[in-house]
C-alpha positions in Angstrom: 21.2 2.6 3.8 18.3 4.9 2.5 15.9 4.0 5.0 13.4 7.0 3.7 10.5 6.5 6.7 9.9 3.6 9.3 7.1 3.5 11.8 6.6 1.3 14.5 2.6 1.0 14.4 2.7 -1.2 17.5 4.8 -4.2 19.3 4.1 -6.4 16.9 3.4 -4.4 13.2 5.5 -1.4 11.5 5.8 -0.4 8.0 8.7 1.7 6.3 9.8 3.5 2.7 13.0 2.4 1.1 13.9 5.0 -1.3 16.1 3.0 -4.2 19.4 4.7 -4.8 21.5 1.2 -4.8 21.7 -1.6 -7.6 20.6 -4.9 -7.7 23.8 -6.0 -6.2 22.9 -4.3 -3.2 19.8 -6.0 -2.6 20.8 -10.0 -3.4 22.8 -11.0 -0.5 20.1 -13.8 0.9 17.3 -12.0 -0.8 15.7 -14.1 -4.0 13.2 -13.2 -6.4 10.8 -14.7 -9.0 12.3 -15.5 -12.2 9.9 -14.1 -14.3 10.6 -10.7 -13.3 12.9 -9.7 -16.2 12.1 -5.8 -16.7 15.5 -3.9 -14.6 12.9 -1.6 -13.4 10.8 -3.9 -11.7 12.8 -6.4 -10.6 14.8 -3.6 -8.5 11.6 -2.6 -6.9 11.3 -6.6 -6.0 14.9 -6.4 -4.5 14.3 -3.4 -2.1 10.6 -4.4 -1.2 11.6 -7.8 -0.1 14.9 -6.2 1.5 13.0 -3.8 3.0 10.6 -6.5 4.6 13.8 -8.1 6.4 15.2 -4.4 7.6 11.3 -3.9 9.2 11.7 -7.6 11.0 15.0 -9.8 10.6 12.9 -13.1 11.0 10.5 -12.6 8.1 10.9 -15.3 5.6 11.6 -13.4 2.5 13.0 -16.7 0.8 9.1 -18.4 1.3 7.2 -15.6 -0.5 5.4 -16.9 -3.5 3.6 -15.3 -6.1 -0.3 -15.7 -7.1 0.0 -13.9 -10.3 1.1 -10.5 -8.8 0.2 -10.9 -5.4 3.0 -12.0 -3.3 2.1 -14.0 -0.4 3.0 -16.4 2.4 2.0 -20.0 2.3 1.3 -21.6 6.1 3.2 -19.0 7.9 2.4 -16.7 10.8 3.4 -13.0 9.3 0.9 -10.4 7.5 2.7 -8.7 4.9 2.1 -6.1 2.2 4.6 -4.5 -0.4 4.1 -1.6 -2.8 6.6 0.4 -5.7 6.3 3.7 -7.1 8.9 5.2 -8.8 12.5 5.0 -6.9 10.1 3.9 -3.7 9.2 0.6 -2.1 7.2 0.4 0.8 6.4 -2.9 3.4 4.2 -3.5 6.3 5.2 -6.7 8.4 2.9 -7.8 11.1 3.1 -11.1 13.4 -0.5 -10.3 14.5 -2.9 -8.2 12.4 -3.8 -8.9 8.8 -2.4 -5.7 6.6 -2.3 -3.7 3.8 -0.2 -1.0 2.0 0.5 1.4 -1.2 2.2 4.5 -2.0 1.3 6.2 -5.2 2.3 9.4 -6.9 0.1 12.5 -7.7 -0.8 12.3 -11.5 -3.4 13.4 -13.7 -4.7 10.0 -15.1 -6.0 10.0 -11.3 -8.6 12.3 -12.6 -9.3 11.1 -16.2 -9.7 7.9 -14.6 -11.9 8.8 -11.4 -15.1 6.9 -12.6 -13.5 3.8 -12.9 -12.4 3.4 -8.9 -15.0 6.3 -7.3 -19.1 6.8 -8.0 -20.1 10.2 -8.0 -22.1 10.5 -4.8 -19.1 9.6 -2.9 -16.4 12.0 -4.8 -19.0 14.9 -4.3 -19.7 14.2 -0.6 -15.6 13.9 0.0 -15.1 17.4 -2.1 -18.1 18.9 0.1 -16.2 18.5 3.2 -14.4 20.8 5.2 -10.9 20.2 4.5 -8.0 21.8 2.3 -6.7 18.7 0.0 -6.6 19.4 -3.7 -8.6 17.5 -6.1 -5.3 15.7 -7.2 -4.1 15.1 -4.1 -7.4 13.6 -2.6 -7.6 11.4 -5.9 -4.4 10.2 -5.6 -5.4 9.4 -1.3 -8.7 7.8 -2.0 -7.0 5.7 -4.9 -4.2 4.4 -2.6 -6.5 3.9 0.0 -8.5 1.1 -2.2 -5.4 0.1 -3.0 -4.4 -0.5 0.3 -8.0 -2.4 0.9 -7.5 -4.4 -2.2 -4.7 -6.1 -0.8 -5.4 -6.3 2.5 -8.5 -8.1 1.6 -6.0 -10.5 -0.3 -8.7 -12.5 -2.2 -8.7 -10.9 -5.4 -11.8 -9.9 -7.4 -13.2 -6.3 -5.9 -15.1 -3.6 -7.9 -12.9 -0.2 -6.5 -16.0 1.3 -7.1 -18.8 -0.3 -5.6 -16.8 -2.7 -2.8 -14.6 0.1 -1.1 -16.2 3.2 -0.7 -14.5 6.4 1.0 -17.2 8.1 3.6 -14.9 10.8 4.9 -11.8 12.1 5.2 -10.5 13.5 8.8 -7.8 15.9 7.7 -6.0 16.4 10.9 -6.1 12.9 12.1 -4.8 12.0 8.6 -7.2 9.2 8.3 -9.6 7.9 5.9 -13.4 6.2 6.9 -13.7 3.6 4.5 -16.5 1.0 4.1 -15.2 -2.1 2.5 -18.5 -4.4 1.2 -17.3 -7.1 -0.8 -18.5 -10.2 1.3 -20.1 -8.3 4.3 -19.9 -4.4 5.2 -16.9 -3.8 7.2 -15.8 -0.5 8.6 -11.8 0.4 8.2 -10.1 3.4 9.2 -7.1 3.7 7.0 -3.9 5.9 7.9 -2.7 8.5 5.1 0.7 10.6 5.0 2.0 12.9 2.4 5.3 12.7 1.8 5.2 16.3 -1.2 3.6 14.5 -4.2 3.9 11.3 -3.0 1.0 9.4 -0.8 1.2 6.3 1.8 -1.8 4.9 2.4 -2.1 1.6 4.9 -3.8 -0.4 6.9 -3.7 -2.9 10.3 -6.8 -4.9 11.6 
């Protein structure tokens, strides 16, 4: 088992990291995946993330998730789900009740030759004008993760990380992100961050 981090958010929702140190074989006892996932790499993520789902809550039905170009999903069933991969790293959030999102990223410079593309000015200056002691890097690679996290929460596809999810402020302590998501009407998220050395979870419940 390498059950890196689980956390039970409430009775009905929880989320964990499954750091990937086992082969496929591992992984394919009742779990199946999509076909077209033919790079080793990738389709080993696949393997722990769905795994992963059924170690978080034995009744999910990991044989009914399809795919919607990349975006797995459930079709007519009563579980929230989200998956992410980084690396050797596959995170899920299951949740009978509350629609959810989740993503774990690494720290990496393209965050920062990149930064236009997913944050407007205004709102990286106000975040760097706060009184807290992230690193640039670090609160790149947060906000980033935490659109992530909003992108797929929102599940329909189609946002601008720029001008749809904005990042208002960042409560250090509390390790929690306000966010204002805007895509079809303004909606106000609070989305939970932890640091796990270079690597960020970002996720959300609502």
């Amino acid at each position: 088992m390498a059950l890196f981090y689980q956390h039970n958010i409430n009775a009905d929702s929880r989320l964990g990291i499954w750091h990937i140190t086992e082969n496929e074989e591992f992984f394919k006892n009742g779990i199946a995946i999509q076909k077209e996932i033919t790079h080793p790499h990738k389709r080993l993520q696949h393997y722990a993330g769905r795994y992963l789902l059924k170690v978080l809550d034995p009744d999910f039905p990991v044989a009914d998730i399809l795919l919607d170009g990349n975006r797995p999903y459930l079709k007519n069933n009563h579980f929230y789900f989200s998956i992410s991969h980084w690396q050797n790293f596959a995170a899920a959030i299951v949740s009978r009740s509350q629609r959810v999102g989740i993503d774990i990223e690494g720290e990496a410079e393209k965050l920062e030759t990149l930064q236009k593309k997913y944050m407007t000015d205004g709102e990286l200056q106000h975040l760097l004008s706060a009184n807290h002691s992230i690193p640039l890097r670090k609160l790149l690679c947060i906000c980033w993760s935490s659109k992530e996290t909003m992108f797929k929460w929102y599940q329909k596809g189609k946002v601008d990380f720029r001008e749809d999810m904005i990042v208002s402020a960042i409560h250090e302590k509390e390790r929690t992100l306000s966010t204002l998501f805007r895509k079809e009407k303004k909606e106000n998220l609070t989305i939970q961050y932890h640091s796990f050395g270079k690597m960020i979870l970002t996720y959300l419940h609502t």
